[in-house]
C-alpha atoms as an extended CHARMM CRD file, in Angstrom:
* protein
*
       165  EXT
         1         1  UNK       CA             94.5410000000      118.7710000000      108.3980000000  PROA      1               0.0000000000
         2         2  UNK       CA             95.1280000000      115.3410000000      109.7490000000  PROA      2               0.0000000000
         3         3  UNK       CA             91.7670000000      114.3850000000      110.5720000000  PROA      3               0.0000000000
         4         4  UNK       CA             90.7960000000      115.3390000000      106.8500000000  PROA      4               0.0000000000
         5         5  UNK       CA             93.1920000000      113.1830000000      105.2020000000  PROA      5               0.0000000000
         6         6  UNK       CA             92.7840000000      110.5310000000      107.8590000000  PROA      6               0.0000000000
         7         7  UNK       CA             89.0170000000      110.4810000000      106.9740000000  PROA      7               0.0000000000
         8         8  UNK       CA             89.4350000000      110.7130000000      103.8350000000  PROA      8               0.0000000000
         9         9  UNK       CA             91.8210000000      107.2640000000      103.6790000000  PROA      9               0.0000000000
        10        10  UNK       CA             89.4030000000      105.5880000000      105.9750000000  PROA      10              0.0000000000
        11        11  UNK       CA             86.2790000000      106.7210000000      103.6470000000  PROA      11              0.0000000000
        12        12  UNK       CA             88.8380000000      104.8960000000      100.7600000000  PROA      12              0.0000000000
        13        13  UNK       CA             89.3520000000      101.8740000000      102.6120000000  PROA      13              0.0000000000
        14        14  UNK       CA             85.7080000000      101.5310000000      103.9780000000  PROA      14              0.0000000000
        15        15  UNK       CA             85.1280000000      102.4230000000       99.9760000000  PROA      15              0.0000000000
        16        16  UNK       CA             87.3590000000       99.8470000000       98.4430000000  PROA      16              0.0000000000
        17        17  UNK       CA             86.2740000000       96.8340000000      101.2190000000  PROA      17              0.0000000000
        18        18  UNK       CA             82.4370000000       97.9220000000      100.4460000000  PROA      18              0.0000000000
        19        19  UNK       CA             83.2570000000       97.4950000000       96.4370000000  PROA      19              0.0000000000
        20        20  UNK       CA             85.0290000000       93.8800000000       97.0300000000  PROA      20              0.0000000000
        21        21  UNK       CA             82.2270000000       92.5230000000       99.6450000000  PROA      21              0.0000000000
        22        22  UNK       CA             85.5290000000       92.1340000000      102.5430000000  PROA      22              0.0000000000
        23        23  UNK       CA             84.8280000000       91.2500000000      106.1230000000  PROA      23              0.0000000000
        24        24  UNK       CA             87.3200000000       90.4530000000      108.7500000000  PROA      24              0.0000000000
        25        25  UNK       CA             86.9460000000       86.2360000000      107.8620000000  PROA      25              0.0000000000
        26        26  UNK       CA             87.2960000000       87.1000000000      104.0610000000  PROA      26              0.0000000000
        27        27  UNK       CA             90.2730000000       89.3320000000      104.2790000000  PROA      27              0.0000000000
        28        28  UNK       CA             92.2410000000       86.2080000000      106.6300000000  PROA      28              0.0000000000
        29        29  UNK       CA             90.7730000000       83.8560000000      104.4910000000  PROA      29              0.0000000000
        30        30  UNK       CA             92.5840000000       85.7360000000      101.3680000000  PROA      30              0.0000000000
        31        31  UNK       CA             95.9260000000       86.7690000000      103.7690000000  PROA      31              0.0000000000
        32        32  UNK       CA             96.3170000000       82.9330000000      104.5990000000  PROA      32              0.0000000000
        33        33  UNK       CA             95.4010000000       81.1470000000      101.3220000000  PROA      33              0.0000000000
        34        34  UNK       CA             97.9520000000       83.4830000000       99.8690000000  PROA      34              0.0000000000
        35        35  UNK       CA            100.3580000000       82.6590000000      102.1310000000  PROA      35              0.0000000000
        36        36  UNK       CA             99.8500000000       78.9290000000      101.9540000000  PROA      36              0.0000000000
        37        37  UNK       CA            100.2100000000       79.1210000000       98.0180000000  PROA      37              0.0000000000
        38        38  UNK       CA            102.1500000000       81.7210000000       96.9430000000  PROA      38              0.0000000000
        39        39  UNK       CA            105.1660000000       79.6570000000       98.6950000000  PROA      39              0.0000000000
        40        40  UNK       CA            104.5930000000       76.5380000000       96.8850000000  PROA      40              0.0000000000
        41        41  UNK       CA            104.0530000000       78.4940000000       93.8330000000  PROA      41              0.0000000000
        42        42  UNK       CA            107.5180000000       79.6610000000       94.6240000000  PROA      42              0.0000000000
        43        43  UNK       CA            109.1230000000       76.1600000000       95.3040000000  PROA      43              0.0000000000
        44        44  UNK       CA            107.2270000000       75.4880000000       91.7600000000  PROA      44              0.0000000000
        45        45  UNK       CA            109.2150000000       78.0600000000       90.0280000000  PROA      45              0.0000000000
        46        46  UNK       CA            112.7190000000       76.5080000000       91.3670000000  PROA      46              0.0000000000
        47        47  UNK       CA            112.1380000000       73.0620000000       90.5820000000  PROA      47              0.0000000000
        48        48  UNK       CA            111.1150000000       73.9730000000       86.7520000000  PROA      48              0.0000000000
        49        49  UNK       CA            114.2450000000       75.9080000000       86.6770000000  PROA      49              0.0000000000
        50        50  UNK       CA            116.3460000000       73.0800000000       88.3410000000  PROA      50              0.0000000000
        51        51  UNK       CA            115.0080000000       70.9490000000       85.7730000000  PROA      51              0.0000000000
        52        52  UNK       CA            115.8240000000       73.6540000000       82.8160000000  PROA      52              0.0000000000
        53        53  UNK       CA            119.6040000000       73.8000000000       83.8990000000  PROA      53              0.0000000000
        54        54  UNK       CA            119.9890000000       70.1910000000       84.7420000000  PROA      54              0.0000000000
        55        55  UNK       CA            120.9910000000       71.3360000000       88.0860000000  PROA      55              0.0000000000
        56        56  UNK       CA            119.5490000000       69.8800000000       91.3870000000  PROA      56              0.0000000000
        57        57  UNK       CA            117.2680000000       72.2560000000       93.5030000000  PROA      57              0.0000000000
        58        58  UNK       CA            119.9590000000       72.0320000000       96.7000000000  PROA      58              0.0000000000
        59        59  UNK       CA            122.3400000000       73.3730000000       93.7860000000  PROA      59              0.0000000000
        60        60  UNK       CA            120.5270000000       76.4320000000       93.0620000000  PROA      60              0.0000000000
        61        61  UNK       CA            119.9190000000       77.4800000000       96.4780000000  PROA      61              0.0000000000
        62        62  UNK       CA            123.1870000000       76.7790000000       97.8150000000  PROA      62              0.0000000000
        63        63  UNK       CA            124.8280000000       78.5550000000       94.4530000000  PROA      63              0.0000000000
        64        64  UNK       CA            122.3350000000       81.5290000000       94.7900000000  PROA      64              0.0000000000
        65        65  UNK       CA            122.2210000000       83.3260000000       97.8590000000  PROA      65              0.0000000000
        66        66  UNK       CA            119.0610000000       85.6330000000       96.7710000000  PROA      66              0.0000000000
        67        67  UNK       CA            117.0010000000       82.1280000000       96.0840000000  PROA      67              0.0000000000
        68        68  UNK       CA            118.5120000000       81.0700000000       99.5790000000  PROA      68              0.0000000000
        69        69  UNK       CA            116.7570000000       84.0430000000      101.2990000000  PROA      69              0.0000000000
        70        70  UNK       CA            113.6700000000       83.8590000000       99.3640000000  PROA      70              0.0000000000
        71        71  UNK       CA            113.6010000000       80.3840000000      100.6060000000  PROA      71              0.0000000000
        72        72  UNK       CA            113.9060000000       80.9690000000      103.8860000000  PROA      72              0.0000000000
        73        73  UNK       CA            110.8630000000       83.6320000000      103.2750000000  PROA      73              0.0000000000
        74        74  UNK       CA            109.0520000000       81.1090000000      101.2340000000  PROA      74              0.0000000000
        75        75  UNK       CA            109.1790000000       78.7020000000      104.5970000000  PROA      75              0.0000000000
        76        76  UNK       CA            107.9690000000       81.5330000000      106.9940000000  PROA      76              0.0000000000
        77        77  UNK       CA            104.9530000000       82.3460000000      105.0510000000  PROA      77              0.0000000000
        78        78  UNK       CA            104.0380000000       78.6770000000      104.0820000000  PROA      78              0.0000000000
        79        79  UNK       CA            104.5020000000       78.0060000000      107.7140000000  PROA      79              0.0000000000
        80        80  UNK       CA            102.5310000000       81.1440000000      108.9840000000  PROA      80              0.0000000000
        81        81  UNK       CA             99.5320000000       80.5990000000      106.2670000000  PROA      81              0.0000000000
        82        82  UNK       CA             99.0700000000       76.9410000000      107.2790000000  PROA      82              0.0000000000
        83        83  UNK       CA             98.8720000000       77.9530000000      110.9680000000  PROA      83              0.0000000000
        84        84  UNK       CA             96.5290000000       81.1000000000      110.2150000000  PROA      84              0.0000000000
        85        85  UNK       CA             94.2680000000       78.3330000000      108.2970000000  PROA      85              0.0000000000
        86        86  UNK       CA             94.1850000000       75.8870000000      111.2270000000  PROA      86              0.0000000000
        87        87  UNK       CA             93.4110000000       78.6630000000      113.6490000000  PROA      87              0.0000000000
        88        88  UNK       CA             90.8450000000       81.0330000000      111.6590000000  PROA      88              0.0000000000
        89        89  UNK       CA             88.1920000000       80.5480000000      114.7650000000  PROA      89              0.0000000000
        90        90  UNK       CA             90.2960000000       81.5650000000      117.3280000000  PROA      90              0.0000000000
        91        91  UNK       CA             91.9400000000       85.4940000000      115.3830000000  PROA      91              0.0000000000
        92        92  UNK       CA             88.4170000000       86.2000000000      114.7550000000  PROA      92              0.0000000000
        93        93  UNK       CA             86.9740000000       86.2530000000      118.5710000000  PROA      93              0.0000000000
        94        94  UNK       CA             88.6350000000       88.7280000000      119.3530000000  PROA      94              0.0000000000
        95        95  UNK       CA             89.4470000000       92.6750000000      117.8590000000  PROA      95              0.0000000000
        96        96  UNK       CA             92.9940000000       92.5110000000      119.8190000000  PROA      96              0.0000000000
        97        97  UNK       CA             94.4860000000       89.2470000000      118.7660000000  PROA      97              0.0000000000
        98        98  UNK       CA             93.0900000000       90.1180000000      115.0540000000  PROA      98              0.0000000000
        99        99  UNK       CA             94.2620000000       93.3740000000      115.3460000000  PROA      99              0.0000000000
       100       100  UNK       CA             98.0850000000       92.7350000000      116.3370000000  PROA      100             0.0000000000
       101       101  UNK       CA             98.7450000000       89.5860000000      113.7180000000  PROA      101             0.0000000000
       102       102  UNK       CA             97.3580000000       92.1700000000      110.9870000000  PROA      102             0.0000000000
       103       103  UNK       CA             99.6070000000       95.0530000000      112.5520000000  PROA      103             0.0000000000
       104       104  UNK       CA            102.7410000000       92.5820000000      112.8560000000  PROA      104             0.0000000000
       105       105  UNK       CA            102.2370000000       90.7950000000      109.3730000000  PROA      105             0.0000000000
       106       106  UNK       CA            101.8430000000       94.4920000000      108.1350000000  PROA      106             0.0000000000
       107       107  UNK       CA            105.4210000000       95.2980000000      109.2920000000  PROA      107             0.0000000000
       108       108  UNK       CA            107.0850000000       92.0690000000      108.1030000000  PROA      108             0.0000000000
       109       109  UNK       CA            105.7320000000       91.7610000000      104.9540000000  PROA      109             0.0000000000
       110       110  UNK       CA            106.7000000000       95.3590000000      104.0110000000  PROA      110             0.0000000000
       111       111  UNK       CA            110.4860000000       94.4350000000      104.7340000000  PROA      111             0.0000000000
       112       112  UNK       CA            110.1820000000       91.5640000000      102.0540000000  PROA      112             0.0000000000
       113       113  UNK       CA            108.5670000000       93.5050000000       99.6510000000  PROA      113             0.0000000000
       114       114  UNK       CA            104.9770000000       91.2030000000       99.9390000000  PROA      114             0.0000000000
       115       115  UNK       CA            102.8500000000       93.9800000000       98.9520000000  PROA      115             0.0000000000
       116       116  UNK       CA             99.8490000000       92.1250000000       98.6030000000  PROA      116             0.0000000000
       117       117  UNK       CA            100.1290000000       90.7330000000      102.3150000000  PROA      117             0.0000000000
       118       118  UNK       CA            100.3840000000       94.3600000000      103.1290000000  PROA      118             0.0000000000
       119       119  UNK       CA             97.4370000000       95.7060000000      101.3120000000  PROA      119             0.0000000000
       120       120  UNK       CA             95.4830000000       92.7720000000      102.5840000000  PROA      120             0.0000000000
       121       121  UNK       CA             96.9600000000       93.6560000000      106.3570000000  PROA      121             0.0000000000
       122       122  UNK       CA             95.8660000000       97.1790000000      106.0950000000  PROA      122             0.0000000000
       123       123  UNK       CA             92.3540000000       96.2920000000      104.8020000000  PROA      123             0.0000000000
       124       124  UNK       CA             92.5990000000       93.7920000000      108.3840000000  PROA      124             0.0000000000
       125       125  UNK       CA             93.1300000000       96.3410000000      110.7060000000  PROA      125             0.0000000000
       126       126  UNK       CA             90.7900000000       98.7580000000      108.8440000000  PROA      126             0.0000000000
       127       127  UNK       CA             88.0390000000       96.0930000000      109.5560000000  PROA      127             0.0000000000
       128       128  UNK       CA             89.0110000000       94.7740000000      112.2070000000  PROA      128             0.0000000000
       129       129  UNK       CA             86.4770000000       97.3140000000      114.1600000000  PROA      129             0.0000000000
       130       130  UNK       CA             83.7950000000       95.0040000000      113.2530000000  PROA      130             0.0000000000
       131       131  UNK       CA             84.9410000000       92.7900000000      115.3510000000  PROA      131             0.0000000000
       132       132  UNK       CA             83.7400000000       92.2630000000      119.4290000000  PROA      132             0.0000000000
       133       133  UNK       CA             85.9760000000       94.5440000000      121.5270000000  PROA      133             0.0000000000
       134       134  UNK       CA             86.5770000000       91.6730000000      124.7150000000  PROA      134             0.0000000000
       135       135  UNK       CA             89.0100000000       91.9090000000      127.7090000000  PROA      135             0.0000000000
       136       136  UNK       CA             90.6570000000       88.9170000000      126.7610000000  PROA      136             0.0000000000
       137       137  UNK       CA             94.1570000000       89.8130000000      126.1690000000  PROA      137             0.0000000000
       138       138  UNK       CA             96.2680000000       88.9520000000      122.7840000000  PROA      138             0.0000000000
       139       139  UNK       CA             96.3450000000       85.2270000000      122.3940000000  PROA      139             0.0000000000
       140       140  UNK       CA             99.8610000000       84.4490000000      123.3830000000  PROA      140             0.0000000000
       141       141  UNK       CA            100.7420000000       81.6130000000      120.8730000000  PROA      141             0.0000000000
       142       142  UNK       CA             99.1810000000       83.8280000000      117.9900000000  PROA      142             0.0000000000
       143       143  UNK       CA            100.9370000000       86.6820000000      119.1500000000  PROA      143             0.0000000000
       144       144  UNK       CA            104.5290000000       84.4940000000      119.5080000000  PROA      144             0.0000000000
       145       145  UNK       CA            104.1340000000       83.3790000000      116.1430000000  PROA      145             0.0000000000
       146       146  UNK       CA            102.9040000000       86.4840000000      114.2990000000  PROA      146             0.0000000000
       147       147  UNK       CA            105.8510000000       87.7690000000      116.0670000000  PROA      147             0.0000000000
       148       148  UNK       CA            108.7320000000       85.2110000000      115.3260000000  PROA      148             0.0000000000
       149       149  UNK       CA            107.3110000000       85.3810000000      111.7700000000  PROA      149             0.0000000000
       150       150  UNK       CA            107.9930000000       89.3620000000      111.5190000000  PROA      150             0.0000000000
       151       151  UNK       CA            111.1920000000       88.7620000000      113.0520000000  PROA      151             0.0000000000
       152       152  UNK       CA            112.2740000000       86.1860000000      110.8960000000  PROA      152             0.0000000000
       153       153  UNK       CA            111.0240000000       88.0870000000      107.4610000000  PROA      153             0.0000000000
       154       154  UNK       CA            113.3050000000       91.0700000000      109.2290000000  PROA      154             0.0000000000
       155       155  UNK       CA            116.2510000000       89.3480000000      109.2150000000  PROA      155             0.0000000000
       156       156  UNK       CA            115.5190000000       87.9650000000      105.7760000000  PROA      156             0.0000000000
       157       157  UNK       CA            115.2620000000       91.7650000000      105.1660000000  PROA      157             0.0000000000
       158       158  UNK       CA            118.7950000000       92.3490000000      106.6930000000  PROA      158             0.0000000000
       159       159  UNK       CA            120.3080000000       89.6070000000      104.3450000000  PROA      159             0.0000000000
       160       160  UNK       CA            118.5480000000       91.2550000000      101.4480000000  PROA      160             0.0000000000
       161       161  UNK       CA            120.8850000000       94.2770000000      102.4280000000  PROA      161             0.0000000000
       162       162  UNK       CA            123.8630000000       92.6100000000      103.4700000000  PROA      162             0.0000000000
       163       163  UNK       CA            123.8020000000       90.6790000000       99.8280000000  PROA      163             0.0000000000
       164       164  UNK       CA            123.1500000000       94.2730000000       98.3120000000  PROA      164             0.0000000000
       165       165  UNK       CA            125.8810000000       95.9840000000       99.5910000000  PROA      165             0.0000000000
C-alpha cells in the first residue's frame, strides 16, 4: 500500500515539474528569488502602513509584537535568499548539499507558515536525483546556515505560540 501511494505522489511530482519545465537550478533559482523579495515586499508593506498612521516604522514593530516576529522572519529569509543567490554554483555540485538545504528549508518554512518555500522545497528534493551523486560530504557553511536559518524560523515559530496563548 505504501509503495502505491508513494509512486503515485512521485508520478505527481515528476508530473507537475514535467508541466512547469523545473530542474534542480530553476527550482533554487525560484526558492531564492522568492526569498530575496518576498522580504522586501514585506518591509514594503510596513513602511506604507507607517506612513498611513503617521507612525514611524520602529513604532509599529516595537507596538506590535506579531510584525516584530514577522520581522525577524522577514531578516532570515532576506538573509538566506541573498546567500542562496551568491552561492547557486556551489548547492548544485552536489545531490547531498542540495538535498539537505531543500530538506532543512522544508522544515523551517513549514513552522512559519511559507507554503510556497515548502512546495518549492519538496519539488527540490524530488529533483534533486538529477543531480551527480559525489562523496563529497554536505558543504559545511551551507549546511550551518541552512541550519541556523531553520532554527531561527523555529523559534520565530515558538513566539508565534507563546504570543497565541
Amino acid at each position: 500500500m505504501w509503495a502505491i501511494s508513494k509512486r503515485k505522489f512521485g508520478n505527481f511530482l515528476g508530473r507537475m515539474t514535467q508541466g512547469m519545465h523545473l530542474d534542480t537550478k530553476k527550482i533554487l533559482t525560484w526558492y531564492s528569488y522568492i526569498l530575496f523579495i518576498a522580504p522586501l515586499l514585506f518591509w514594503a508593506l510596513i513602511a506604507m502602513r507607517s506612513g498611513a498612521s503617521g507612525q514611524s516604522m520602529r513604532m509599529i514593530i516595537m507596538k506590535q509584537p506579531a510584525v516584530a516576529i514577522g520581522t525577524i522572519i522577514a531578516i532570515v529569509d532576506f538573509v538566506l535568499g541573498y546567500y542562496l543567490l551568491l552561492n547557486r554554483q556551489k548547492l548544485l555540485i552536489n545531490r547531498q548539499t542540495y538535498r539537505f538545504l531543500m530538506i532543512s528549508q522544508m522544515i523551517g518554512q513549514v513552522f512559519v507558515g511559507n507554503l510556497l518555500c515548502v512546495i518549492l522545497a519538496v519539488l527540490g528534493m524530488y529533483k534533486a536525483k538529477s543531480l551527480k551523486k559525489t562523496q563529497d560530504s554536505v558543504n559545511p557553511i551551507i549546511m550551518t546556515a541552512s541550519l541556523v536559518s531553520a532554527i531561527l524560523l523555529f523559534g520565530c515559530f515558538m513566539l508565534i505560540l507563546l504570543l497565541e496563548f
